[in-house]
Structures are given as C-alpha cells and as structure tokens.
N, C-alpha and C positions, 0 to 999 in steps of 0.2 A: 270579378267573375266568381259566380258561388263554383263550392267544389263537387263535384262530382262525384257521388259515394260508389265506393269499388262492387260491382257487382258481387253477391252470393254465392260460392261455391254451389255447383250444382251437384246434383246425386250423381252423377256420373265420376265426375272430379274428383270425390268423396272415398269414390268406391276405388280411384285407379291408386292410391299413395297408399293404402294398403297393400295392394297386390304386391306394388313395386317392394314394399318393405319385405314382405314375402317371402318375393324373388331372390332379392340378395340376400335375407337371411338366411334362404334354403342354399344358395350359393358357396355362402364362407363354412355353412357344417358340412357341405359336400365336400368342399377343398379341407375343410380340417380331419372329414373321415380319411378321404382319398389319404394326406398325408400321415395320418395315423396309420393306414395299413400297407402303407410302405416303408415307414419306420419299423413298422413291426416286420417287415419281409425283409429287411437290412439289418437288420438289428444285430448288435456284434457286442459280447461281453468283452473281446480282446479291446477295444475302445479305452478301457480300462484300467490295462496292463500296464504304462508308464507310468500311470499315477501310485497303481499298488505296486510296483516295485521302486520310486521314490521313495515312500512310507517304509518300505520293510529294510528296505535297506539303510534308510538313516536311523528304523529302531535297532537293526540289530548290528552294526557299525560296521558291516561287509559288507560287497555288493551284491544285490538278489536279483534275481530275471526268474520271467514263467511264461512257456510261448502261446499257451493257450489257455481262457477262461471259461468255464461254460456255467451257467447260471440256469435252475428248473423254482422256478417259485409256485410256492404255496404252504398250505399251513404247514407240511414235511418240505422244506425249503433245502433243497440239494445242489453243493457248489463242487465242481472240479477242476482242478489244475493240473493244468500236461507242462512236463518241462521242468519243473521245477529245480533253480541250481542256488545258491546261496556259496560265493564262491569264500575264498582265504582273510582273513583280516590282515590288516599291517604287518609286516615282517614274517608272515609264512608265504611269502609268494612261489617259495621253490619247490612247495610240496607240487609233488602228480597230481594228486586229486580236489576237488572241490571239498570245503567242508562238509558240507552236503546236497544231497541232491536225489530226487525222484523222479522215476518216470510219468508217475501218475497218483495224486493225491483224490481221492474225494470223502466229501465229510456230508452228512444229511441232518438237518436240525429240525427238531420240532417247534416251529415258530408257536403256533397257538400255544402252547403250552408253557414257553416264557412269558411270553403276553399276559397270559394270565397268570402267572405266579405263582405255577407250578414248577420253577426251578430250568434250568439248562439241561438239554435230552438231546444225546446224539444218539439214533435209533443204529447209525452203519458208519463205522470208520473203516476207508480201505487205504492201504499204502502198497505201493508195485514198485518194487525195484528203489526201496529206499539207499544209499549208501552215507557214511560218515567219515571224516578222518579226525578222529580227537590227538592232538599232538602234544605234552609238552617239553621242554628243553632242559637240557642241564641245568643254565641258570634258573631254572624257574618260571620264565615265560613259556605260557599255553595261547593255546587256540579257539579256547570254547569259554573263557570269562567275558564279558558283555557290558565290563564295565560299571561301577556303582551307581545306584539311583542316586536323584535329586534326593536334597534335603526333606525338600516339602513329599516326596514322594514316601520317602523311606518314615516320616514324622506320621502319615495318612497312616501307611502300612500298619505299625502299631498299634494306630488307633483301632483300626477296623480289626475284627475278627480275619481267622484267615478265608479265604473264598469255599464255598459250597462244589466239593465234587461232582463235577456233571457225569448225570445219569449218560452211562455209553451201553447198547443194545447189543451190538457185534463191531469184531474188531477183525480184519485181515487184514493180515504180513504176507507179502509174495517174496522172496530173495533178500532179505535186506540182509546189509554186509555193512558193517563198522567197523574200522581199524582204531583202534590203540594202540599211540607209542608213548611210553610214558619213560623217559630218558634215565631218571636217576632211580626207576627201579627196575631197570632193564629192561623192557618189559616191550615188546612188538608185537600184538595179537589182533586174530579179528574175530569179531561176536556176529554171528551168523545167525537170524532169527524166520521162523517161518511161523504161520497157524496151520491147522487144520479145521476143517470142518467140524460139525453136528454129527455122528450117524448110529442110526441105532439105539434111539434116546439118550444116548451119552452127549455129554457138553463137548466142545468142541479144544484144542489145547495149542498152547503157546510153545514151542519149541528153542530152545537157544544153544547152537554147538560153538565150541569154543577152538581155536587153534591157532597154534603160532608160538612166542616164547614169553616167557613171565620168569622176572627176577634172574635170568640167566640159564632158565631151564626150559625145555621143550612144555608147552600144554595141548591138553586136549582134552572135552569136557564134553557131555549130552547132557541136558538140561530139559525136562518135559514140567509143564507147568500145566494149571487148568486153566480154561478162557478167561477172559477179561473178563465178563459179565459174573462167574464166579470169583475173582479178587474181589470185585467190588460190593458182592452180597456180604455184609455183615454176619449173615444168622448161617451160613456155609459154608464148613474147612476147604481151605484151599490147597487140594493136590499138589505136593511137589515127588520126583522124582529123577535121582540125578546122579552124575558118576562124574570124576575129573583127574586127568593124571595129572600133577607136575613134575618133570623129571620123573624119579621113582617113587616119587611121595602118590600112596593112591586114594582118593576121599570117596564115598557113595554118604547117598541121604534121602530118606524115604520115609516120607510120613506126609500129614498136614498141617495149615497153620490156618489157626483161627482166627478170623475177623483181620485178612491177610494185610489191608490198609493200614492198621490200629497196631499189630501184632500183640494180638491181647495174648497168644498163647499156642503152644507146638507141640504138636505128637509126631514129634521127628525122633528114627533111627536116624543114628550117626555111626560109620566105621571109618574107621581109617588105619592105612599100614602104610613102613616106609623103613628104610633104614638108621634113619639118624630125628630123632623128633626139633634137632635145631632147625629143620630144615624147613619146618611150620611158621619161623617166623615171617618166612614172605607173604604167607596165605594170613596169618592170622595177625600181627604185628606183635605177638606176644614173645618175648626172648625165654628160649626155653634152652637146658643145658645141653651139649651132646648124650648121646643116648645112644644103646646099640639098636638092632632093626626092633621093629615094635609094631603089634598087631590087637585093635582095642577097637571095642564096640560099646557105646551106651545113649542114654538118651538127652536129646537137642531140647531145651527148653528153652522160653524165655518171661521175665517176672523181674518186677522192681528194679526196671531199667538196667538189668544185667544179662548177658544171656548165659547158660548152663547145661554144662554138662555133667548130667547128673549118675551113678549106677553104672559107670565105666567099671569093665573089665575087659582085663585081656593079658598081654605077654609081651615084655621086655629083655630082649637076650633070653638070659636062663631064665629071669624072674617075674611071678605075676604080677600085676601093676594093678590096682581102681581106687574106687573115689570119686568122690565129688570136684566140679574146677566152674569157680563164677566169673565172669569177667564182665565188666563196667564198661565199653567204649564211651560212656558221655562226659565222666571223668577225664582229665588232664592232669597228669598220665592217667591211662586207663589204669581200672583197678583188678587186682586179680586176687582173688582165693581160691586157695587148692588145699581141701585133703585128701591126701593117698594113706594107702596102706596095701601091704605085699604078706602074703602066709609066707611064703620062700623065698630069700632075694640072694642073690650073689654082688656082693660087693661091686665087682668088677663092672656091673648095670649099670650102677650108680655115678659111676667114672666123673659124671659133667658138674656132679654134688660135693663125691668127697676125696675125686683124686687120682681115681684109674681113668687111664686114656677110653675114650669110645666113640663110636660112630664114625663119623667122616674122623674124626682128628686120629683116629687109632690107624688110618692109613698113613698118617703124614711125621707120628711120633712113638718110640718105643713106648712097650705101653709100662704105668707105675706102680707100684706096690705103696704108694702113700696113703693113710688113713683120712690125713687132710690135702685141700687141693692144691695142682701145682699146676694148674692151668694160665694163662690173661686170661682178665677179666675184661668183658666190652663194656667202658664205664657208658657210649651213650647207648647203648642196649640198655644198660641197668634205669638210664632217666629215662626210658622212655613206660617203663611201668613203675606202681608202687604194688608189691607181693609180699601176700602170707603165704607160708606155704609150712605146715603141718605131716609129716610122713612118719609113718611108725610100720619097720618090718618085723615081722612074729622071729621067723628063724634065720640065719646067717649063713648062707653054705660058702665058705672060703676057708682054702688049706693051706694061705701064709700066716692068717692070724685070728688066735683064739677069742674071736668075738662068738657070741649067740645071736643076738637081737640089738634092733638099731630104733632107735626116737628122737626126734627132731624136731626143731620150731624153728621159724627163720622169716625173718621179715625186711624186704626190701623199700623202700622209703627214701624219694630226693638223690638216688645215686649210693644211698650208703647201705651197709649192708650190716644187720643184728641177728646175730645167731641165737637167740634166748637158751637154747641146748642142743646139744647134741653125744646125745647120749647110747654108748653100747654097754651092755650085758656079758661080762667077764668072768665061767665058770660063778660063783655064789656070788662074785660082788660086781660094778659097776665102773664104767670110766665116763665120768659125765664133764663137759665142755660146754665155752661159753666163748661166743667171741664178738667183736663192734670193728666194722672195714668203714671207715668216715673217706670219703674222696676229698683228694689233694688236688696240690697242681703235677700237670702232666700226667696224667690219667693216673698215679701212683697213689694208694691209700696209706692213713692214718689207722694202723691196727693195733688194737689190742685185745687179748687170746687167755 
C-alpha cells in the first residue's frame, strides 16, 4: 500500500502555535513580574543577619548579634544597623558590660564614585549610643587584642602600601561612653564623647570629657576638638582645646595642629601646675625628680619624630625654672633632652637633683642639708628613659651654704647614671664634681665620685 503523505499544515494551524507560544510566554513574565513584586513587598534585609553575624563574629573572635538591618541602595548606598552588641572574648565573661555595643549605627557610601576610582567616600557617619569596656589585667591579659594575622596576611601587609583614608563628609556621636580599666596603671576611667553640629558657618566639633581614676588619682578632663571633616583636611589647623585634672596635677592646652593625621606641626600653648612634678610620670611616662609645687607655661611642638616643649617658663618653689625639653617616644627607651636654666634658684627646689627633701617626699621625710643626694633611686624608672639633662642657675639663694651659682651636665643612659659636672661658684673660686652611678645587682649601684 503506497503511503499516504501527511496533509499540509493549513494557515489556520499555522497561525494557532504562535498565539499559543504567546500565551505562555506572556504567562511565565506575568508570574515572574507577579513574583518579583512580591519579593520586593517582602523583602527583609534581617534575612541576612545570621549570616553577618557568623562573619563578624568569627572575624573578630567574640560573639556579635544585630537585630535589625536596613539597606537604601543607590549610587549614595546607605546601610543601618539597630542593635548592635559585640559581646566579651574568652575569659572576660564576668565583666557587666558587653565590649561593645550600639543602639544605632549608619554609615552612607558613595558607590559611583568607588566604581569609578574615585577612592572610598563616606558622605554621613552616625553612631547613637555607642558604649565600650576596654579592660586589661594584672597579668597582662586584655580584652581588645584580636589576635595576630596569618602569615600570608601580615607577608601581603608589607607588601602593599598602607590603605587610602576614606574621604568621611560628617561624622555624629550621640552619648558614647567607654570604660577603661587598665589594672597595672591603676587606672578605671570612662571617655565620654559627643559632636555637635555646623552653626553659624562655624564647623561643627568633637567633644571628649574624661572621669574616673588614673594611676591612683581622681581625673577629670574637657576636651573640645574640631570636626572630623577638619582632622582630615591636610591644608587646615586643627582646633584643639582642653583642660584636665589628675589628682592635683592640673594640665590646659590650646592651640592647633597641622595636618592633624600627619602631625606635621603645632601651635600649641601648654601650662601646667601641680605640686610635685614626679607626679607627671603617669601622664607623661617620663621619670622626673620630686619637685616642690610648680607653675610653667610654654609652647607644645612637634618635629623630627620628637615632641617639644619649647620657651618654658615659669616657678618652682621659690625658683624660676625654663628651657627647652625634647622627648623621643619612638625610641626604646624613649629619649629625652632637657635644657633649664633659673636667674634665681634656691637649693632647697632642687631637693629631687642634689639632695634637699621635696614635694610629696618632703611630707613623708625630714627635709636635708646635703649638697649631694640622699634619696633611692628608682633603678626601673631610670631604664625606662635615656636623658641629658643640662641645667645652669645664674644666682644661689641659700643661708646654710656659701654657694653663688650652680652648672650641671648629667646623662642618663641603660640604668646608669654620668654626671660629666656639676659644678658651684664659691665666693672667687669654684667647687666642680664629677660622678659615674653603673647599676648592679639589687637595684644597688657601682659609684664612683
């Protein structure tokens, strides 16, 4: 039987396998709009949350939680986080408080403008109710180290340059409250920071007060700074303004600082008054001798990795006191030079140099008629600097012994102590001295005088 060829698709036929294709194509973008604009009416940035707090928490080796996320995209791409707690690492579990934590974080980013390689731009940084607890312990263990990078990490690090400061626009603080306890310098304090606003074409300014104890003494400090947006202009001094008690030690400082990132350089007043200038080594870690009360103003500089205080004057007990004083902190020990010089000095000033009781220790010891000193020496004070120190006083007022005028050179170095001279002015002649203190065992030196 021959075959029977399949009849021809007729125009009818023809025309229906398109409609149909049509139809269901027009079917599946309906259902893919439909569910597209129901995603988008659902849509929840918290979806999110236990993934970013996985991540943050195994970066930062504590546990982190955030109860809310919310996400505004676009080329100013603005993200905010409500909640946010970041609680204690290992073995500070017993602290009160989380290490840190806010009520409310948002950050705004100029995406186009990374895109295109114009650099990272945060136009608005806001922080509400930030708190901190930095804690560390007698032994040694703290709360805010995070642990050493990888090899390969720290190997990159050097390689690369360091990272490009992002461009930040505005920056508000609501309440934020920090505790410091820092155990082996006694020290329980909390750093209280707010902004303020723009007003009046003035920039807006960074506040930080200070209160609680440090080193075993009561503090309390105002702190007025200028906006973030000013720190970070290179080519504009950055306002400081500031006052701080510790105990009875009292500090002010008032001026600006250039290219405040960089610290190319400072037109800072500096005063400071107090009764005993030993009492600066918590503030400053420089061991300075006892002193009687002391009231000195000069200017805060900084240059060639030292900072300086230069053009000091002012009054020591009876005697005037100034000079120049550089100090090194990148040096190990830091490094220190000092020259003073006094028109009038009374011996008795000098007490912590050449031998008369002063300052706190003149409460706790009869005071001494020695030329030379009969103090202890704090041999790890002494390692913890290397010091010149250069002093020359013009005239002598003391009525136990016929000195006129006093000069001195004296260099600290490793613990040991070199007197190159020291020399007074004896009616027409002189009594000049030399002496080398080498540390031994049990903090007891090796002298010769």
């Amino acid at each position: 039987m021959a075959d029977i060829p399949e009849s021809p698709p007729t125009v009818a036929n023809a025309q229906k396998k398109p409609h149909r294709r049509l139809k269901i194509g027009g079917s599946v973008a309906g259902g893919l709009t439909v569910a597209i604009i129901i995603l988008i009416l659902l849509w929840q940035w918290d979806w999110f949350i236990p993934l970013i707090d996985r991540k943050a928490s195994l970066a930062l080796q504590r546990p982190v939680s955030i109860e809310h996320l919310h996400v505004r995209l676009g080329f100013n791409t603005t993200v905010r986080v409500e909640g946010l707690r970041i609680q204690q690492p290992e073995g500070f579990e017993k602290e009160k408080q989380d290490f840190a934590s806010a009520r409310e974080i948002t950050v705004t980013a100029n995406i186009w403008r990374y895109l295109t390689g114009g650099g990272l731009s945060l136009p608005l940084i806001r922080v509400d109710t930030p708190k901190g607890d930095i804690v560390a312990l007698i032994n040694g263990k703290n709360n805010y180290t995070f642990g050493a990078p990888s090899s390969a990490a720290t190997t990159q690090g050097k390689a690369d340059s360091a990272p490009a400061i992002p461009k930040i626009g505005s920056l508000e603080i609501t309440d934020a409250d920090i505790r410091v306890a820092l155990a082996k310098l006694k020290t329980d304090m909390h750093v209280l920071i707010h902004t303020t606003p723009p007003k009046n074409d003035e920039d807006g300014t960074i506040v930080v007060d200070l209160k609680g104890q440090y080193a075993q003494a009561p503090i309390e400090g105002h702190i007025v700074g200028g906006s973030l947006h000013t720190l970070t202009n290179e080519t504009r001094p950055y306002p400081i303004d500031g006052r701080l008690a510790n105990g009875p030690t009292y500090v002010t400082l008032h001026g600006s600082v250039d290219d405040a990132l960089h610290f190319k350089g400072t037109r800072l007043a500096l005063h400071f008054a107090g009764p005993d200038m030993a009492r600066l080594y918590a503030l400053t870690g420089v061991p300075i001798p006892h002193t009687p009360a002391y009231n000195i103003t000069g200017k805060l500089d900084y240059s060639e990795n030292a900072i300086r205080f230069n053009n000091f004057e002012g009054k020591m007990g009876s005697s005037d006191i100034g000079g120049d004083i550089a100090v090194n902190p990148h040096q190990k020990p830091i490094s220190v030079n000092a020259a003073l010089h006094s028109h009038t000095v009374d011996l008795q000033d000098l007490g912590g140099f050449i031998g008369a009781r002063t300052g706190d220790a003149k409460k706790t010891a009869p005071p001494s008629k020695n030329v030379l000193p009969d103090q202890k020496i704090s041999v790890p004070k002494l390692n913890a600097v290397n010091a010149h120190l250069t002093y020359h006083g013009d005239h002598i007022l003391n009525k136990n012994l016929p000195l006129d005028n006093i000069d001195t050179d004296v260099k600290i170095e490793d613990g040991a102590i070199d007197v190159h001279h020291l020399n007074f002015a004896v009616g027409s002649g002189k009594l000049a001295s030399k002496a080398t203190l080498q540390p031994s065992a049990n903090d007891q030196f090796k002298t010769r005088f």
